[in-house]
Backbone as numpy.savetxt, mean C-alpha at the origin, in Angstrom:
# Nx Ny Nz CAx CAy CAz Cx Cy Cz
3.69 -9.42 -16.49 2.26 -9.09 -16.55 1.75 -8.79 -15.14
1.16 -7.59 -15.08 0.57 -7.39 -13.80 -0.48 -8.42 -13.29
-0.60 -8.58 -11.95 -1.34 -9.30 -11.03 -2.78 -8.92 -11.07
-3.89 -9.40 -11.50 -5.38 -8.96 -11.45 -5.71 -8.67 -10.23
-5.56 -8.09 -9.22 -5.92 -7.89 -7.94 -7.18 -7.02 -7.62
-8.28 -6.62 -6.48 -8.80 -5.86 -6.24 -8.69 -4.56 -5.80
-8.69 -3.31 -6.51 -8.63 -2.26 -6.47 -9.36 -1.37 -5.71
-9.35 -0.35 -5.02 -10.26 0.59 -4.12 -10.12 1.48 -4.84
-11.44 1.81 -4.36 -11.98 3.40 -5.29 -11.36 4.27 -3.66
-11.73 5.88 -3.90 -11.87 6.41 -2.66 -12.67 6.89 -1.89
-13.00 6.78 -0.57 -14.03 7.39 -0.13 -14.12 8.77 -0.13
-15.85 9.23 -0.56 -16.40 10.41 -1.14 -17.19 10.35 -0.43
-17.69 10.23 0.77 -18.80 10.28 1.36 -20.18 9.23 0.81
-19.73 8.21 0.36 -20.40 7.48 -0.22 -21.19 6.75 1.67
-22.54 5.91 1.13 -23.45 5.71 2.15 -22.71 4.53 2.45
-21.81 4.41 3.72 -21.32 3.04 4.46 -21.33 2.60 5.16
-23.11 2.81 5.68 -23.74 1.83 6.96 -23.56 0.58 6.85
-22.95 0.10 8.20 -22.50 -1.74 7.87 -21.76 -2.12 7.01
-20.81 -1.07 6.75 -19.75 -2.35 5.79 -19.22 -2.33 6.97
-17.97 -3.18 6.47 -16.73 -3.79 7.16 -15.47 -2.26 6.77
-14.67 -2.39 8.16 -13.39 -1.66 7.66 -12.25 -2.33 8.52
-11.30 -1.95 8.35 -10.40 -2.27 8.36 -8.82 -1.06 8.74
-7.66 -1.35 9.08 -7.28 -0.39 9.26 -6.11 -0.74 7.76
-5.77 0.51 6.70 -5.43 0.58 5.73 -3.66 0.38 6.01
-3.02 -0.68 5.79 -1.66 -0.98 5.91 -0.16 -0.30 4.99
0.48 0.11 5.39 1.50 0.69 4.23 2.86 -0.46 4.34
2.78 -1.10 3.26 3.59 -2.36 3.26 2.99 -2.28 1.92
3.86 -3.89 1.64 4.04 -4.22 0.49 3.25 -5.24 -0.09
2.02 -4.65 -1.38 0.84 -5.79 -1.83 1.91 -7.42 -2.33
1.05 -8.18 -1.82 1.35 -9.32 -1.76 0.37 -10.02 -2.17
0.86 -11.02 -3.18 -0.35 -12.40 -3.65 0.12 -13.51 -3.44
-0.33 -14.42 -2.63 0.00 -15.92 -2.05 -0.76 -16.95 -3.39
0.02 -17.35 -3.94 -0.93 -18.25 -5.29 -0.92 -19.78 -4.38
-0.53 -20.06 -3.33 -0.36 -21.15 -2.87 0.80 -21.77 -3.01
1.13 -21.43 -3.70 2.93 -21.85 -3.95 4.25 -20.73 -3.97
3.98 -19.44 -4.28 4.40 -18.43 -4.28 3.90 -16.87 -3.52
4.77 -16.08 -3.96 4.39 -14.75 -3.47 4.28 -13.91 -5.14
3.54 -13.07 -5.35 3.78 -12.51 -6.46 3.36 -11.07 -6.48
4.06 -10.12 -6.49 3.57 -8.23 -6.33 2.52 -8.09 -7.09
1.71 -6.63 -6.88 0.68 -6.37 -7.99 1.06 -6.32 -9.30
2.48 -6.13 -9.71 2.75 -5.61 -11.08 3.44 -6.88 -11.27
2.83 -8.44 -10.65 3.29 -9.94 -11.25 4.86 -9.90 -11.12
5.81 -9.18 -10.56 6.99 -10.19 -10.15 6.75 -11.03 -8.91
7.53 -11.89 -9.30 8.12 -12.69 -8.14 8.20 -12.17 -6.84
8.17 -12.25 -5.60 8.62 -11.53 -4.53 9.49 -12.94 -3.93
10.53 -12.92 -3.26 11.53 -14.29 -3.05 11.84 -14.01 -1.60
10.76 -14.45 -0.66 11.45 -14.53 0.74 12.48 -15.87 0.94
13.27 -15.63 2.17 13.97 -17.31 2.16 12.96 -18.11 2.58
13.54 -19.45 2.01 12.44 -20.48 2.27 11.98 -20.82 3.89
12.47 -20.70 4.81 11.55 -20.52 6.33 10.76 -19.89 6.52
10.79 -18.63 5.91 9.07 -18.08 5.40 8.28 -18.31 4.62
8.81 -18.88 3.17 7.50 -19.44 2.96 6.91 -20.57 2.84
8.11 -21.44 3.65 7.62 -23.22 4.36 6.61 -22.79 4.92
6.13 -21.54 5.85 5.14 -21.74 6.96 3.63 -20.68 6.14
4.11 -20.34 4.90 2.63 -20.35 4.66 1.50 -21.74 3.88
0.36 -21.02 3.85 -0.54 -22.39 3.66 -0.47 -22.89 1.78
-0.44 -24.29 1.90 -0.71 -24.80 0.45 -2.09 -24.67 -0.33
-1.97 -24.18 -1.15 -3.67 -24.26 -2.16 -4.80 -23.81 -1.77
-4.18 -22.54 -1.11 -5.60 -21.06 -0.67 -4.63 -19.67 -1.67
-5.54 -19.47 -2.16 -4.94 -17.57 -2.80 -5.30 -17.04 -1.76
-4.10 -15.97 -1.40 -4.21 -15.49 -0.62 -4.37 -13.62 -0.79
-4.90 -12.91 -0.55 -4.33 -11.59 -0.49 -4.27 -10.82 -0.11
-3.11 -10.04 0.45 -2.75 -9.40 1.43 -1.48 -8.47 1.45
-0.40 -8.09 2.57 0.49 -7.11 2.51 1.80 -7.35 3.63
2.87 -8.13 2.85 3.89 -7.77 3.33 4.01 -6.83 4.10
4.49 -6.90 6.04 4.79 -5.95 6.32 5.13 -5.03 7.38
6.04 -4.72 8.38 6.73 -4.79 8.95 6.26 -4.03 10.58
5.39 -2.62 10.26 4.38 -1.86 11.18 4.74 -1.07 10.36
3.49 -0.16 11.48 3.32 1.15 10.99 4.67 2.06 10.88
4.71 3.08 10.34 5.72 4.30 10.04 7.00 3.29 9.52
6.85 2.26 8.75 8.35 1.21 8.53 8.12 1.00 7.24
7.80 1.17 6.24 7.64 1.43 4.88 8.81 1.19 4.32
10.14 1.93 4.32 10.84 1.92 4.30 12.16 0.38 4.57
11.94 -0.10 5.71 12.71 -0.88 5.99 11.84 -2.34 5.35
10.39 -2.15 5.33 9.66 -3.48 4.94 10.16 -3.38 3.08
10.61 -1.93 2.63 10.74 -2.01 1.07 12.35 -2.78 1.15
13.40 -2.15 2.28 14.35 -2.99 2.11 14.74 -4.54 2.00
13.78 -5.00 3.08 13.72 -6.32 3.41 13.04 -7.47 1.83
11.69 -6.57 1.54 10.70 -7.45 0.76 11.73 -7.34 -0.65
12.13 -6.78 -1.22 12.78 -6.08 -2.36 13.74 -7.11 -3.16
14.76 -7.30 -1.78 15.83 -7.79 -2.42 15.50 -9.17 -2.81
16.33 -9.56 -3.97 16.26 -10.64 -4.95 17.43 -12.06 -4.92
18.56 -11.07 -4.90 19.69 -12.04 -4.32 19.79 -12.25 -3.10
20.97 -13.22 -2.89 21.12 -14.26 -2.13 20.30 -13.81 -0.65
18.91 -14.40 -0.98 18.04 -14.11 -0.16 18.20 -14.49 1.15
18.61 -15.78 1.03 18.97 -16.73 2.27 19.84 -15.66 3.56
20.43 -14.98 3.14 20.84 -14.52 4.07 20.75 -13.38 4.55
19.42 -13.03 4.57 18.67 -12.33 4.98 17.20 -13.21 5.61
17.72 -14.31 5.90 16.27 -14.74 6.83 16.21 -13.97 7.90
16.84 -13.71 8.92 16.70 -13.04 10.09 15.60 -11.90 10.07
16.34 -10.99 8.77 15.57 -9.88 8.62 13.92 -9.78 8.57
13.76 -11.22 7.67 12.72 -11.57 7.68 11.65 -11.49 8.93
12.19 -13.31 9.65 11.58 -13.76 10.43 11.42 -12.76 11.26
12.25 -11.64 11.73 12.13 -10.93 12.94 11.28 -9.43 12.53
11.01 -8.76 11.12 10.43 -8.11 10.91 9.00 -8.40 10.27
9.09 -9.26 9.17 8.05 -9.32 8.62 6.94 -10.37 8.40
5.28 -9.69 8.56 4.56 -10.78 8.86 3.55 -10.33 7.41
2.87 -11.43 7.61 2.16 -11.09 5.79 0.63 -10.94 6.67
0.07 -9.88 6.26 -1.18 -9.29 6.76 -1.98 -10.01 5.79
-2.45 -10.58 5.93 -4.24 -11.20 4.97 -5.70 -10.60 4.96
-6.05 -9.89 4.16 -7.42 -9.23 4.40 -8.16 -9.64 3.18
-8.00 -10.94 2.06 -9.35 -11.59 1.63 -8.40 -12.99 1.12
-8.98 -13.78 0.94 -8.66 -15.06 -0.43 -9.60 -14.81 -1.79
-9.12 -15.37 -2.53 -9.72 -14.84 -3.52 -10.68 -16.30 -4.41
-11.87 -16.20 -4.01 -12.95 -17.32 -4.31 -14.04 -16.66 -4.52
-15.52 -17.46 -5.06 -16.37 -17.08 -5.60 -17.35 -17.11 -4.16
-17.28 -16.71 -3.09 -18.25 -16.43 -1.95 -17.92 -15.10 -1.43
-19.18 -14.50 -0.78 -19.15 -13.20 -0.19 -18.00 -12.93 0.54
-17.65 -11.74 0.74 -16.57 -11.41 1.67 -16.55 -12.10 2.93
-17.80 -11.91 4.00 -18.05 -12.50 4.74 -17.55 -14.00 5.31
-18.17 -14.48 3.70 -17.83 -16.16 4.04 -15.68 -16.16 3.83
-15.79 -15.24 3.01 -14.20 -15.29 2.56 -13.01 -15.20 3.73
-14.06 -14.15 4.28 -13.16 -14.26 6.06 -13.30 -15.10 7.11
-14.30 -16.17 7.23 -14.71 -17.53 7.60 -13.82 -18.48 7.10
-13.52 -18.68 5.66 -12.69 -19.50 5.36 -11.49 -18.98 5.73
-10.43 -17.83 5.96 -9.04 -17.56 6.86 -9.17 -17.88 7.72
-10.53 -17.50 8.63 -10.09 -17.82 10.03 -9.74 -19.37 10.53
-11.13 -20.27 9.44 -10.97 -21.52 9.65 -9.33 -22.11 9.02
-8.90 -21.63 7.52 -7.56 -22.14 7.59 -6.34 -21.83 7.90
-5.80 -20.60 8.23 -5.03 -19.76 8.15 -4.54 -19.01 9.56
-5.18 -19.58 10.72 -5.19 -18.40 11.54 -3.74 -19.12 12.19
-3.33 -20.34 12.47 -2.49 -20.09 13.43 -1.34 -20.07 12.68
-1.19 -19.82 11.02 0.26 -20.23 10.43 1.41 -19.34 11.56
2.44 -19.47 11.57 3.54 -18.30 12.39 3.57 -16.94 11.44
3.77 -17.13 10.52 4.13 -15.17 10.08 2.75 -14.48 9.33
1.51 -15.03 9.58 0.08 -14.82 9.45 -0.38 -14.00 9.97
-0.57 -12.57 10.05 -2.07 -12.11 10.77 -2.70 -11.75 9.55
-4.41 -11.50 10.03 -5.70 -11.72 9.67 -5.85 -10.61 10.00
-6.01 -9.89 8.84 -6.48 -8.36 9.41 -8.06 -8.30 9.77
-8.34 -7.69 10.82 -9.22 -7.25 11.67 -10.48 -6.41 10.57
-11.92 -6.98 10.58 -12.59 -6.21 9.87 -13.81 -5.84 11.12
-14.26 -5.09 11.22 -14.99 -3.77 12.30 -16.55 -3.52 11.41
-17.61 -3.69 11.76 -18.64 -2.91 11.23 -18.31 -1.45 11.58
-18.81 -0.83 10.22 -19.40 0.31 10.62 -20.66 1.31 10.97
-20.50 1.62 12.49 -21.80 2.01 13.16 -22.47 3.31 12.35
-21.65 4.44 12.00 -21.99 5.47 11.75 -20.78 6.13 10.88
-21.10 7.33 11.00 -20.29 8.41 10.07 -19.03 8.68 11.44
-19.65 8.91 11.80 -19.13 9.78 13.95 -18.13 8.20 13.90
-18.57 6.87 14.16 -17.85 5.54 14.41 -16.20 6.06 13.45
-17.00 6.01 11.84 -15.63 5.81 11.17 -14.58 6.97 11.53
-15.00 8.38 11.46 -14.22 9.31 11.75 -13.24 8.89 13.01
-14.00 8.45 13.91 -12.69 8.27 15.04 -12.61 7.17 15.21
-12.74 6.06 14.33 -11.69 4.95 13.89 -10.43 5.75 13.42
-10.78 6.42 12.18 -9.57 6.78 11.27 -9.02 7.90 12.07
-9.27 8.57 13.03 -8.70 9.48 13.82 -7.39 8.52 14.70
-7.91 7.41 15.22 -6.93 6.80 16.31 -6.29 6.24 15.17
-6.80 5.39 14.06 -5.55 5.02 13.33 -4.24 6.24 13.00
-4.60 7.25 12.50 -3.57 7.77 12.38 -2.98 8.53 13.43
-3.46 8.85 14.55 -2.89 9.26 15.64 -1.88 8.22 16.24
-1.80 6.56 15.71 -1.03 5.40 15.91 0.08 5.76 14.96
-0.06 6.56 13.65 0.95 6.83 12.75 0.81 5.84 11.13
-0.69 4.96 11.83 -1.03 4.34 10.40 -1.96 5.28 8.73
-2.17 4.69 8.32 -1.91 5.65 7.11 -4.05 5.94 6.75
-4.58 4.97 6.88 -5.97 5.23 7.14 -6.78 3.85 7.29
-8.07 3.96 6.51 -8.76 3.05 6.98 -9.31 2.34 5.44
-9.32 0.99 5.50 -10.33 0.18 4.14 -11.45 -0.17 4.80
-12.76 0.29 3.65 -14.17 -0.22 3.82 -14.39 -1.10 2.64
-15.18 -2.70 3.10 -15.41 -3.17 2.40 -17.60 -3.29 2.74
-17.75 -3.48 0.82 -19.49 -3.64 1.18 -20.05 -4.93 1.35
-20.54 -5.04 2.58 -20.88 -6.27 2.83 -21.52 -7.51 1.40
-21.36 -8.82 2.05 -21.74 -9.74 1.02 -21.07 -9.10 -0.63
-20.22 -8.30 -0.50 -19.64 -8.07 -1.84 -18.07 -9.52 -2.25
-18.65 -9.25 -3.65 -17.34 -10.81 -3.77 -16.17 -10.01 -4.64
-14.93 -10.85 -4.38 -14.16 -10.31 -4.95 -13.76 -10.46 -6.46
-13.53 -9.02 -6.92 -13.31 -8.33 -8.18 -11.82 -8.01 -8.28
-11.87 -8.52 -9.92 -9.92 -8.42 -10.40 -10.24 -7.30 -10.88
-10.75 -5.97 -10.36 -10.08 -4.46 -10.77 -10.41 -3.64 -9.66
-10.35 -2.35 -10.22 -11.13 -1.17 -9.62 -12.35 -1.25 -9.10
-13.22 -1.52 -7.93 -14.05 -1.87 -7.76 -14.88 -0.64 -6.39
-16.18 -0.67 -6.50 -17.00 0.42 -6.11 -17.73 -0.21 -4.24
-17.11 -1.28 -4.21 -17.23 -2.58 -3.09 -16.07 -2.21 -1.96
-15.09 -1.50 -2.64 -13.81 -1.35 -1.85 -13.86 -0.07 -1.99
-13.42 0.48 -0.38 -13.02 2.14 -0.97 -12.15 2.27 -0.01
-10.80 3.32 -0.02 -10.05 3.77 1.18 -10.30 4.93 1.57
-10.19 5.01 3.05 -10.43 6.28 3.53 -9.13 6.59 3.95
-8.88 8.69 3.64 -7.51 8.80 4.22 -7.61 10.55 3.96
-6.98 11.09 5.12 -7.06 12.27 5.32 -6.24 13.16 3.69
-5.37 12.19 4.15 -4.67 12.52 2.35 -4.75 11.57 1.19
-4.57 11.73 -0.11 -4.76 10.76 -0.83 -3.38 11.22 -1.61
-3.40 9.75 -2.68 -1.47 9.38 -3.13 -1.75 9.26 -4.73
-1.24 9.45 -5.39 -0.99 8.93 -6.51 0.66 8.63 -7.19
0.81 7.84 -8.06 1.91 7.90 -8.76 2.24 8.91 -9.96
3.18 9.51 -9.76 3.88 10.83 -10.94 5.17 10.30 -11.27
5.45 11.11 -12.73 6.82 10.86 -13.18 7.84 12.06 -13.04
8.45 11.56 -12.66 10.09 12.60 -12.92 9.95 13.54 -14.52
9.97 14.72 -14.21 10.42 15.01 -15.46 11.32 15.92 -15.20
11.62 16.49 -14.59 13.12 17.51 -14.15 13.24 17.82 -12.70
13.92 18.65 -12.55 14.19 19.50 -10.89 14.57 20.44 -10.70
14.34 20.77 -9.74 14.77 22.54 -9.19 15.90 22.59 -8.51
16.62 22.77 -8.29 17.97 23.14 -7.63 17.57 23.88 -6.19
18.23 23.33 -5.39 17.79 23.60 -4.05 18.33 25.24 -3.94
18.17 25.90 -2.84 18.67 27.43 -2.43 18.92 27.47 -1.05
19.47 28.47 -0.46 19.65 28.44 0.97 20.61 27.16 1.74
19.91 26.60 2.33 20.99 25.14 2.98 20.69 24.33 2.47
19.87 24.29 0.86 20.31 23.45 0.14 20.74 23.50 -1.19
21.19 24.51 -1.57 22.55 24.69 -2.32 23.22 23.93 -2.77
23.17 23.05 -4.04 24.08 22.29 -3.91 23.13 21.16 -4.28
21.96 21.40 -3.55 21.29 19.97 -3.55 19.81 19.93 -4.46
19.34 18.94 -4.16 17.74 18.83 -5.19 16.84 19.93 -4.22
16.63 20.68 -5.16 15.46 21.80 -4.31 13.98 20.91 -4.03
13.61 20.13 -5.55 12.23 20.01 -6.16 12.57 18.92 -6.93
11.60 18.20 -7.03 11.06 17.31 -8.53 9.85 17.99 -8.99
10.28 18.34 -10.54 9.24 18.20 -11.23 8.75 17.31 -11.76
7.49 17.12 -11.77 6.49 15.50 -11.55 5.68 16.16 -12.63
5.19 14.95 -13.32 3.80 14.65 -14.19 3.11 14.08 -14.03
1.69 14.37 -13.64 0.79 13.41 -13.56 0.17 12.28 -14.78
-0.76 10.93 -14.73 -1.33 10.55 -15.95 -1.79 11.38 -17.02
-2.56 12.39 -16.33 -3.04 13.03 -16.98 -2.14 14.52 -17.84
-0.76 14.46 -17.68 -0.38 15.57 -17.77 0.14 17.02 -17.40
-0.23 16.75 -16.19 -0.31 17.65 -15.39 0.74 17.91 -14.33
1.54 19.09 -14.77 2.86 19.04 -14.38 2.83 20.38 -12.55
3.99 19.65 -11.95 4.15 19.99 -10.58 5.00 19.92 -9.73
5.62 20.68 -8.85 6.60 20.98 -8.50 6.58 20.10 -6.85
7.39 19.05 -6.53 7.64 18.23 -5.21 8.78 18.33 -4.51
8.54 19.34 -3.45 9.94 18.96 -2.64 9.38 18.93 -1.02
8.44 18.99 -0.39 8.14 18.41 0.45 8.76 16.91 1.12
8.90 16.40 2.41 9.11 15.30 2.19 10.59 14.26 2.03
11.16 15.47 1.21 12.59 15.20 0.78 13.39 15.07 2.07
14.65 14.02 2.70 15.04 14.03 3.63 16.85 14.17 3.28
17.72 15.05 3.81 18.70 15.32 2.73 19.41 13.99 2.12
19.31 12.96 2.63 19.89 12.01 2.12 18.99 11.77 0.19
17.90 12.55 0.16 17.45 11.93 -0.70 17.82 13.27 -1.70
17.88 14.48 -1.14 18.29 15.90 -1.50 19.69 15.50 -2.47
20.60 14.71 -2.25 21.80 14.81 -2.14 21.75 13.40 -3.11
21.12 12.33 -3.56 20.80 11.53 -4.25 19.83 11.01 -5.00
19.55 12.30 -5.96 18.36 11.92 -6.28 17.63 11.58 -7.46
17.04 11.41 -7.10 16.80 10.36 -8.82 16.55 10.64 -9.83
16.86 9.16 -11.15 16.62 10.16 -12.21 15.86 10.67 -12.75
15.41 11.49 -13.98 14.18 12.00 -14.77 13.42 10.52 -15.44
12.46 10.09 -15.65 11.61 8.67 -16.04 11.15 8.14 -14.97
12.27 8.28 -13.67 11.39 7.34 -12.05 10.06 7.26 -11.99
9.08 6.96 -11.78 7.92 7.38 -10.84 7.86 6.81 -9.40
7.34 8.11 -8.88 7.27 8.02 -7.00 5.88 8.39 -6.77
5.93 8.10 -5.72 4.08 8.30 -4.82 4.03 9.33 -3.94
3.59 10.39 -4.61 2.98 11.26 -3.55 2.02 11.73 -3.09
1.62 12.05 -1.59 0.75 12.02 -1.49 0.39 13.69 -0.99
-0.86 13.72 -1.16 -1.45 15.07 -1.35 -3.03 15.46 -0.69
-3.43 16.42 -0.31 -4.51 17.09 0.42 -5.67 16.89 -0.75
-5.57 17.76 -1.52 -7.10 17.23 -2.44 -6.49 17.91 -3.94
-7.52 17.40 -5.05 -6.96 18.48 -6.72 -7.52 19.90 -6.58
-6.80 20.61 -7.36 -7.52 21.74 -7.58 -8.30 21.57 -8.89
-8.61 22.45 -9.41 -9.60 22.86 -10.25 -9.04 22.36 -11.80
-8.06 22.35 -11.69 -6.97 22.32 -12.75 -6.57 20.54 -12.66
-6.25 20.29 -11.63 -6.50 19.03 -11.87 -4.87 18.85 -11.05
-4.33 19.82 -10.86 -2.93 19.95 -9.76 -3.18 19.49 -8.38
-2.28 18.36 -7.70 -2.19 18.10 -6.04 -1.60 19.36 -5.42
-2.61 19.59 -3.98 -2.56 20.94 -3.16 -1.48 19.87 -2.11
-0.41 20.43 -1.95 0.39 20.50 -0.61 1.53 19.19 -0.92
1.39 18.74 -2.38 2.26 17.08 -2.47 3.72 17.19 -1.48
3.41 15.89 -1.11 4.39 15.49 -0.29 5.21 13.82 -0.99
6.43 14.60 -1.51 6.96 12.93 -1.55 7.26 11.59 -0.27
6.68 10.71 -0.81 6.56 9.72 0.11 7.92 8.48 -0.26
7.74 7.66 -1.65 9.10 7.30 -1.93 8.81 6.95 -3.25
9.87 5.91 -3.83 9.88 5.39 -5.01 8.53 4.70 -5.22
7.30 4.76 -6.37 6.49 3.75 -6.96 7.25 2.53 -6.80
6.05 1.68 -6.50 6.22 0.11 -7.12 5.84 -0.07 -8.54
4.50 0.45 -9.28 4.61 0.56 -10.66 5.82 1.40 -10.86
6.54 1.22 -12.74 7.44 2.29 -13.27 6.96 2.26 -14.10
5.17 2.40 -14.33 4.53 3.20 -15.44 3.24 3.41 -14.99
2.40 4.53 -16.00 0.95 4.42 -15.80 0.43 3.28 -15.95
């Protein structure tokens, strides 16, 4: 059973004098129940136990597995695996830290980040993600300009004194030059030229139906192994057209959901 977590809408130019933002992390969603770790889609996540001796007892926590920026990749290798975990502490301790940006209780955001700082701040594999008013329109733009000029992926606004919500919520929004969704495999194109031989394209389906051609992105290792028809992956894309098709999709990697 999936994890009730808080959801972001996206930013549309909606009015966001004085919220809070944040810089938007690409790692892996994480829920601290106080005794465990558990993904958005409710598995288990199983670090070795030296990581999670040093988080805190009987605070929900929530936040994001995760290793830095442009490392997506190596934080999916690390967080992922299931077996014999233990021996992979290293990997752990030396890559991955669990980012915290709310607990989940019945007080304003505000107070919600009062209570981390007061319990949570010095655990060892803890940071507290950083929340920023926002001054203006001009402020956020070149926030989210230096974030991604760092190679991070964008920015979260939260609305002040807003409390936290187990869905989709109009309190949270992300900002990002591109936006992502999850599609399914439904066939492929055969590569041409120097890739001959190899995956040209995925053809992808959106929720809605809406079928599209992905080979952006592709790195030949993935050309040369690639997955099957049912997968769903995340790609991300410039804006819809009219039709309801992503302009410019770029595959990014495998979904963590493997459904709508």
């Amino acid at each position: 059973m999936a994890t009730k977590l808080m959801l972001a809408h996206n930013y549309t130019d909606q009015d966001i004098s004085n919220w809070w933002m944040s810089e938007k992390l690409d790692g892996i969603r994480a829920y601290w129940t106080g005794e465990k770790f558990l993904s958005r889609t409710g598995k288990e996540i199983t670090p070795p136990q030296s990581f999670t001796q040093e988080m805190p007892k009987g605070i929900i926590l929530d936040g994001e597995l995760c290793a830095g920026r442009n490392k997506f990749n190596l934080t999916s290798s690390i967080v992922r695996k299931t077996k014999d975990v233990e021996k992979y502490v290293d990997d752990w301790t030396n890559n991955i830290t669990y980012n915290v940006f709310d607990t989940v209780c019945d007080h304003p955001f505000e107070r919600r980040m009062g209570i981390l700082y007061d319990t949570i701040r010095n655990f060892k594999f803890i940071k507290i993600v950083r929340q920023t008013k926002v001054k203006s329109q001009d402020h956020l733009n070149k926030e989210l300009d230096k974030v991604l000029d760092k190679g991070g992926e964008g920015l979260m606004l939260r609305q002040p004194e807003s409390m936290y919500e187990r869905k989709r919520s109009k309190s949270l929004l992300k900002v990002k030059k591109f936006h992502d969704m999850e599609v399914r495999i439904v066939g492929y194109r055969e590569g041409t030229g120097k890739y001959k031989g190899m995956l040209g394209s995925y053809e992808c389906e959106t929720k809605g139906g809406i079928k599209f051609n992905c080979g952006s992105g592709l790195n030949d290792d993935d050309r040369v192994n690639r997955l099957d028809v049912g997968v769903f992956i995340t790609v991300k894309y410039f804006e819809l057209s009219k039709e309801g098709v992503p302009r410019f999709p770029i595959y990014m990697r495998v979904a963590e959901r493997q459904e709508f």
